[in-house]
PLY file of the C-alpha trace (Angstrom):
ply
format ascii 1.0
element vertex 353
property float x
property float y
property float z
element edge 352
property int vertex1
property int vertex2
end_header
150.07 162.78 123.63
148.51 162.72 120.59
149.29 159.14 119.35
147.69 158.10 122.72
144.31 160.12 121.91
144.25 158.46 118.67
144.54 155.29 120.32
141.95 156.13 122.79
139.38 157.07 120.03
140.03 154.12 118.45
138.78 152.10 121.27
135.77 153.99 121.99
134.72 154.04 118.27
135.12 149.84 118.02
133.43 149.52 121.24
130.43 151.97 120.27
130.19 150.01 117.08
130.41 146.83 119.16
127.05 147.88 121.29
124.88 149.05 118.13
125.56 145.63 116.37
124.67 143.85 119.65
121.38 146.05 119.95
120.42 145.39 116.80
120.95 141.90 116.50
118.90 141.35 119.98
115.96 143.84 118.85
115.46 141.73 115.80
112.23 140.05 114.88
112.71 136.55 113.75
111.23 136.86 110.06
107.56 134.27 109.51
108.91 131.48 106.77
107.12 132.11 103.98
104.37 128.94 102.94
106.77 126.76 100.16
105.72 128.07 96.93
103.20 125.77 94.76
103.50 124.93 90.98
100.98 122.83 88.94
102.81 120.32 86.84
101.07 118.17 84.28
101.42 114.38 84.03
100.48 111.72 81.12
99.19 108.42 83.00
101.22 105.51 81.55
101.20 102.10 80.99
100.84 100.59 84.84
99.96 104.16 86.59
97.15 104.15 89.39
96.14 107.42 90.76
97.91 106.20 94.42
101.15 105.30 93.17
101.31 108.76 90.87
100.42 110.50 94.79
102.86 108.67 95.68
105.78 109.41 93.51
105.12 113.17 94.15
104.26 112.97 98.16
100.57 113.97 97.82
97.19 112.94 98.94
95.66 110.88 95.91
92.40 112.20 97.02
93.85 115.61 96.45
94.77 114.36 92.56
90.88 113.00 91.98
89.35 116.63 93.39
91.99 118.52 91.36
91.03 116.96 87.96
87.54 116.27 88.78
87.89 112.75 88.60
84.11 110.37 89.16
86.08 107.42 89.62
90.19 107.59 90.52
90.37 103.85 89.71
89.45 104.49 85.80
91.94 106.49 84.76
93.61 105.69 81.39
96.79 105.80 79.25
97.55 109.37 77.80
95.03 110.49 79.94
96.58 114.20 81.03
96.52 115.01 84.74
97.05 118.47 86.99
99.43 117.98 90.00
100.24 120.50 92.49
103.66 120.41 94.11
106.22 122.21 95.61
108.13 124.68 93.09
111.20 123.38 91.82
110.90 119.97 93.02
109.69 118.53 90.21
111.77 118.68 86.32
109.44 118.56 83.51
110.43 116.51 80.39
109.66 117.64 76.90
106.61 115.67 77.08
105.14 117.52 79.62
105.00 114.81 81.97
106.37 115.28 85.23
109.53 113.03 86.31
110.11 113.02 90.56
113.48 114.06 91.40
112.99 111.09 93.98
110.17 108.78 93.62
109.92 107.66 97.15
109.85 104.32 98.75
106.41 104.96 100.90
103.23 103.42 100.94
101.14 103.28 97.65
97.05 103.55 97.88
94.68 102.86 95.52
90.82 104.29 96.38
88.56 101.02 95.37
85.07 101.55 95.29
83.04 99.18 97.80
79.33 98.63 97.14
76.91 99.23 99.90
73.13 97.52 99.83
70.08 100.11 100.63
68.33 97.91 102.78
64.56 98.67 104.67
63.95 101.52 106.80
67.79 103.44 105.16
67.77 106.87 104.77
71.25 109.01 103.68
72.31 109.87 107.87
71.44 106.00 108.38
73.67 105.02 105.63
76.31 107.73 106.46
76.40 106.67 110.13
76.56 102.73 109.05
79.73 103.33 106.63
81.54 106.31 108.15
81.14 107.94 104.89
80.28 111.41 104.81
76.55 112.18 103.43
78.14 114.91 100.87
80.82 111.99 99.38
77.56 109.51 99.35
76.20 112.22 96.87
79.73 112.83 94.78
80.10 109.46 94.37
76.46 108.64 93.12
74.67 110.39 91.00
71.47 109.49 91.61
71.84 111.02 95.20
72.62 114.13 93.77
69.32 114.62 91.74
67.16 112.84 94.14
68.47 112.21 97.43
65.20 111.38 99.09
64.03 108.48 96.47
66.31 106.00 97.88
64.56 102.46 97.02
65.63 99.09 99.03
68.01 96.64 97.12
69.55 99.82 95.38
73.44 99.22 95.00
75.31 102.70 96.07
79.27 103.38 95.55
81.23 103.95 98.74
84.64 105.47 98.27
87.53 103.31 100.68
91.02 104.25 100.74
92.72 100.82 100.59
96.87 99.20 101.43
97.95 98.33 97.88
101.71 98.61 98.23
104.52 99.53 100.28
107.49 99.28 101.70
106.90 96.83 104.81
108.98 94.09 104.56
108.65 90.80 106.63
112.59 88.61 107.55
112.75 85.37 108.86
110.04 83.75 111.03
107.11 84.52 112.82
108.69 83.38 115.87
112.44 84.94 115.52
112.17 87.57 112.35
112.00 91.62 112.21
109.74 93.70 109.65
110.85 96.63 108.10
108.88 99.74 107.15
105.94 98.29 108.81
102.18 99.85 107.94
100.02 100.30 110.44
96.55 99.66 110.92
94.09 102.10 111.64
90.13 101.40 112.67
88.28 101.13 110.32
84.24 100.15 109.16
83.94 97.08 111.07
86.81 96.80 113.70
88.61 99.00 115.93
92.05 97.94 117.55
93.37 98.12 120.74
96.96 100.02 120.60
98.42 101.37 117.61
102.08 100.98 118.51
101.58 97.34 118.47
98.95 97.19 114.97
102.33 96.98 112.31
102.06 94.52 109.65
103.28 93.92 106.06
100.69 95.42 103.10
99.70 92.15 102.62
99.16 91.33 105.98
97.05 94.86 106.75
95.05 94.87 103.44
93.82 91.57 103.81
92.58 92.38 107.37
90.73 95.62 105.69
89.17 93.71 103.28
87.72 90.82 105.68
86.41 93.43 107.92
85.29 95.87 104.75
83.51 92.56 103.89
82.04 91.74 107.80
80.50 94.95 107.97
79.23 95.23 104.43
77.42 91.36 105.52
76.07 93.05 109.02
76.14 96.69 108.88
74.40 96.36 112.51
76.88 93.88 114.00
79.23 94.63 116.68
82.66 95.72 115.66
85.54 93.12 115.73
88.45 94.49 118.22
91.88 93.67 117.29
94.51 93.10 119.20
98.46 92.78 118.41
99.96 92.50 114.88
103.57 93.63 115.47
105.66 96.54 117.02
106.59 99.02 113.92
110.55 97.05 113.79
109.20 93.75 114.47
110.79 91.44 116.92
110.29 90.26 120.11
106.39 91.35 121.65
105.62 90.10 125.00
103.84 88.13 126.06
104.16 86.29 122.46
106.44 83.85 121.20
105.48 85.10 117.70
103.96 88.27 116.30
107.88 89.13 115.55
107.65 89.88 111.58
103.99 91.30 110.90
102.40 88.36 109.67
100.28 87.64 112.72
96.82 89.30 114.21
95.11 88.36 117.21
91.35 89.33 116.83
88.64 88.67 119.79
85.91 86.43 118.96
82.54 88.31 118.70
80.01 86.67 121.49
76.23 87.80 122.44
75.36 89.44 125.85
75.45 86.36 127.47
79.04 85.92 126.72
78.00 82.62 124.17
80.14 82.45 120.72
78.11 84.31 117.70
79.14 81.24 115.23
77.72 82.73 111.92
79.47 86.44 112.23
83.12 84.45 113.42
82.74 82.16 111.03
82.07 84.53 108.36
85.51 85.52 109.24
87.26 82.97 109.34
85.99 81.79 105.96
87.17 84.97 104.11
90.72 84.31 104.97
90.40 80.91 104.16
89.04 81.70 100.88
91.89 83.95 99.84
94.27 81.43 100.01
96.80 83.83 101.71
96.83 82.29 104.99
99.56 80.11 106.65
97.32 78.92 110.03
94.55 80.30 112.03
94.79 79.18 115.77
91.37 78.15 117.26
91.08 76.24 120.09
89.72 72.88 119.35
86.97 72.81 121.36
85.63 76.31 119.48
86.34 74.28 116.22
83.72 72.16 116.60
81.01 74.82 116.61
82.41 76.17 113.62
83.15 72.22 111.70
79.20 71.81 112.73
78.17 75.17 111.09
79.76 74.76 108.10
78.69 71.28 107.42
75.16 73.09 107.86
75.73 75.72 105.08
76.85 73.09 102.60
80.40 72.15 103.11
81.45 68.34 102.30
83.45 66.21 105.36
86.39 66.06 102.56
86.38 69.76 101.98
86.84 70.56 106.04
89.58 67.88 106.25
92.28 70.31 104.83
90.72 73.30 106.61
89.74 72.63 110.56
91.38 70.00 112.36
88.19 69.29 114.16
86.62 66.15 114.60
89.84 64.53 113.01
92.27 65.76 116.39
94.38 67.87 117.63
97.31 65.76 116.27
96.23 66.31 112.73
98.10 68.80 110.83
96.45 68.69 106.79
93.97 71.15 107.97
95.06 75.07 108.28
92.31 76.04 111.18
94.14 74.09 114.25
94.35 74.15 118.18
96.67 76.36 119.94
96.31 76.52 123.42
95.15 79.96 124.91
92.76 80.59 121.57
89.83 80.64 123.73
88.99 84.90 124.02
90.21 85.52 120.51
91.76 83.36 116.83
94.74 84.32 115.72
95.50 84.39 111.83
98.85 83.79 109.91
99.35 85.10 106.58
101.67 83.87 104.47
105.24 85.94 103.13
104.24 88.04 100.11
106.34 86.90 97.10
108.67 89.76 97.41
109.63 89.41 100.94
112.53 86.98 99.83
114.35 86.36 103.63
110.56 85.64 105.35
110.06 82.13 106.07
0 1
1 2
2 3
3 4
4 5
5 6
6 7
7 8
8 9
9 10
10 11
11 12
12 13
13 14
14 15
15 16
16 17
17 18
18 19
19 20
20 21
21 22
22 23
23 24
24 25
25 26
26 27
27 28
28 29
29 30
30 31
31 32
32 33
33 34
34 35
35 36
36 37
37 38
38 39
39 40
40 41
41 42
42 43
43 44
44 45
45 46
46 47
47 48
48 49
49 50
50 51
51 52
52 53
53 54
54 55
55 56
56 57
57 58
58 59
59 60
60 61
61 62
62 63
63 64
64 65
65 66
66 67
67 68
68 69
69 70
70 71
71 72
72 73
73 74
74 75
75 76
76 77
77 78
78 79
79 80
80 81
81 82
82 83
83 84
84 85
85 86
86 87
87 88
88 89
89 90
90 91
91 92
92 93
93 94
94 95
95 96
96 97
97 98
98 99
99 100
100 101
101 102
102 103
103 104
104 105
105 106
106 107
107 108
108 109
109 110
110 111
111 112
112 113
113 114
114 115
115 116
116 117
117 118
118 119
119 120
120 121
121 122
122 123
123 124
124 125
125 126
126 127
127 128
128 129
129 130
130 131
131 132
132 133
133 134
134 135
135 136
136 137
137 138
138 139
139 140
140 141
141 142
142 143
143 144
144 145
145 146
146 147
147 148
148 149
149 150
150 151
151 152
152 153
153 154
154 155
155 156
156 157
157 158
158 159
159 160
160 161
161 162
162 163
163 164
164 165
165 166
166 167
167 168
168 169
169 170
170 171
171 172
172 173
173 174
174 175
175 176
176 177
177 178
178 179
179 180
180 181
181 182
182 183
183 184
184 185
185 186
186 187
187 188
188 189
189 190
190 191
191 192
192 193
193 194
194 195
195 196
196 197
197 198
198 199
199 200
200 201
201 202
202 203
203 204
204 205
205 206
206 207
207 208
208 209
209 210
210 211
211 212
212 213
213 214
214 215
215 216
216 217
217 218
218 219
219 220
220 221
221 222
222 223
223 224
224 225
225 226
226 227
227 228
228 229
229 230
230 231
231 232
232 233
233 234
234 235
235 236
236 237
237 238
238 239
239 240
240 241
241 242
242 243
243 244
244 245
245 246
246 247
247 248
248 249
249 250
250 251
251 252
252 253
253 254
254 255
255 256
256 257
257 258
258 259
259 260
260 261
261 262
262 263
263 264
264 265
265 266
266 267
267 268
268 269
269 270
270 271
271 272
272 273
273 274
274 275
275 276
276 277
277 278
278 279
279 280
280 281
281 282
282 283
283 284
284 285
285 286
286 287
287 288
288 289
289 290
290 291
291 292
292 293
293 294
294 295
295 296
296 297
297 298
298 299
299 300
300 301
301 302
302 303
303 304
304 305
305 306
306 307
307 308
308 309
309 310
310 311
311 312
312 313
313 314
314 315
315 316
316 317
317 318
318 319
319 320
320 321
321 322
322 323
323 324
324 325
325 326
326 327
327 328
328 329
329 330
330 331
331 332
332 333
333 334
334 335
335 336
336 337
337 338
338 339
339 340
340 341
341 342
342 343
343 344
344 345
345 346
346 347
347 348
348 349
349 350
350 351
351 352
């Protein structure tokens, strides 16, 4: 009888333990996770280093890296030159040097902040300005001295710093053609000073591709601050391939962008033109479709502002046919509403063609 009550308090002792564990297991408060610890690490620029590829290497904002060494101008920095670095503790080994070395550099996109110029023109005051640029009146004033000891005494031709952040690098990668091709780790483009685009998911091109479209429009708007913004339309899906209702657009080389016309619906030939010369004049660009009719407006325009009959020959088809392929601005039928641009395969993208 007594082996059994043994027994029997055996079972009511595991199954009394049992309950507590399961009480306090259920009464538990999940515990907050803590914010990851910081550590400031110091790094010696070298030979090569901008201050978007060092963000880069160590995942952070390159803004942060200006405002946390007080940097006036994050494009000037030099050899030697020391700089503080916050990142998260213990992913980051330090050398003897004192220079930091990533654990794993990274394979994202590198930026570079460039400084664009901006004009004071008549009748500009520092909300003007601010509301022209989409920079903020307080980084007009960090970036220009002169606005910070006398913000009212602006004077018209006076030449102030904007601060951009601009594609310099990446990983995008454009294979095989335009017409049957992928891209890998496409960037997209965002709106910016100038332009706005349509839909996101379909605004993926190569760096080269997306920088060159920032600069053209950093340029438009820079030539008419008051203009009306450019809207673009497809560049590629974020993979690349196949994009209805396009044939090409497959390996983020391409852009559609709607021509800019006047209330009355009639073509504003100076602003598109202005446009289409840019690309032209960085030599980066395969084709730009225009329909031919369109190309005459622009042939006539140009020959007004200077440019010889055998200097259009290789760059608008117009007045020599549609047949005529020297030139790089040629007809493609439905180019009416908008031109669409081809760059050209950056020299590292070995498999685009």
């Amino acid at each position: 009888m007594n082996q059994w009550l043994k027994i029997w308090l055996r079972v009511v002792l595991v199954l009394f333990l049992a309950i507590g564990m399961s009480i306090s297991v259920a009464e538990a408060k999940p515990k907050k996770t803590a914010a990851a610890a910081k550590e400031t690490i110091t790094y010696v620029v070298k030979k090569g280093d901008t201050v978007g590829k060092i963000a880069n290497t160590y995942h952070v904002n390159a803004d942060d890296i200006a405002r946390w060494n007080n940097l006036a101008n994050a494009a000037q920095i030099r050899i030697g030159q020391k700089l503080r670095i916050r990142v998260p503790k213990g992913s980051v080994s330090t050398g003897s040097s004192g220079s930091g070395s990533s654990k794993s550099a990274g394979s994202g996109v590198t930026y570079v902040t460039q400084n664009v110029s901006y004009v004071v023109k008549k009748g500009d005051n520092l909300g003007k300005i601010s509301r022209k640029t989409g920079v903020s009146i307080e980084d007009l004033k960090k970036h220009n001295k002169s606005l910070r000891q006398h913000p009212d005494q602006l004077r018209v031709g006076q030449t102030l710093i904007l601060r951009e952040q601009k594609v310099l690098a990446g990983s995008g990668v454009s294979r095989g053609l335009a017409n049957n091709g992928s891209l890998s780790g496409g960037i997209q483009l965002k709106d910016g000073p100038g332009y706005h685009v349509r839909n996101g998911k379909r605004a993926y091109g190569t760096p080269l591709t997306v920088s060159l479209i920032m600069d053209a429009m950093a340029a438009y708007h820079n030539k008419f601050p008051k203009g009306p913004q450019f809207s673009i339309g497809d560049l590629s899906v974020q993979g690349g391939g196949k994009l209805s209702p396009h044939l090409s657009h497959q390996s983020g080389r391409d852009v559609d962008i709607t021509y800019i016309r006047d209330s009355a619906g009639k073509l504003d030939v100076e602003k598109n033109w202005f446009l289409i010369e840019y690309f032209l004049k960085t030599k980066k660009v395969q084709y730009i479709f225009v329909d031919y009719n369109l190309q005459a407006d622009f042939y006539k325009f140009a020959r007004s502002k200077g440019y010889s009959e055998a200097e259009l020959r290789t760059l608008i088809q117009y007045p020599n046919g549609k047949q005529s392929y020297m030139a790089i601005v040629r007809h493609s039928k439905g180019h009416v509403s908008h031109l669409h641009v081809r760059f050209v395969c950056a020299s590292t993208d070995v498999n685009c063609h």
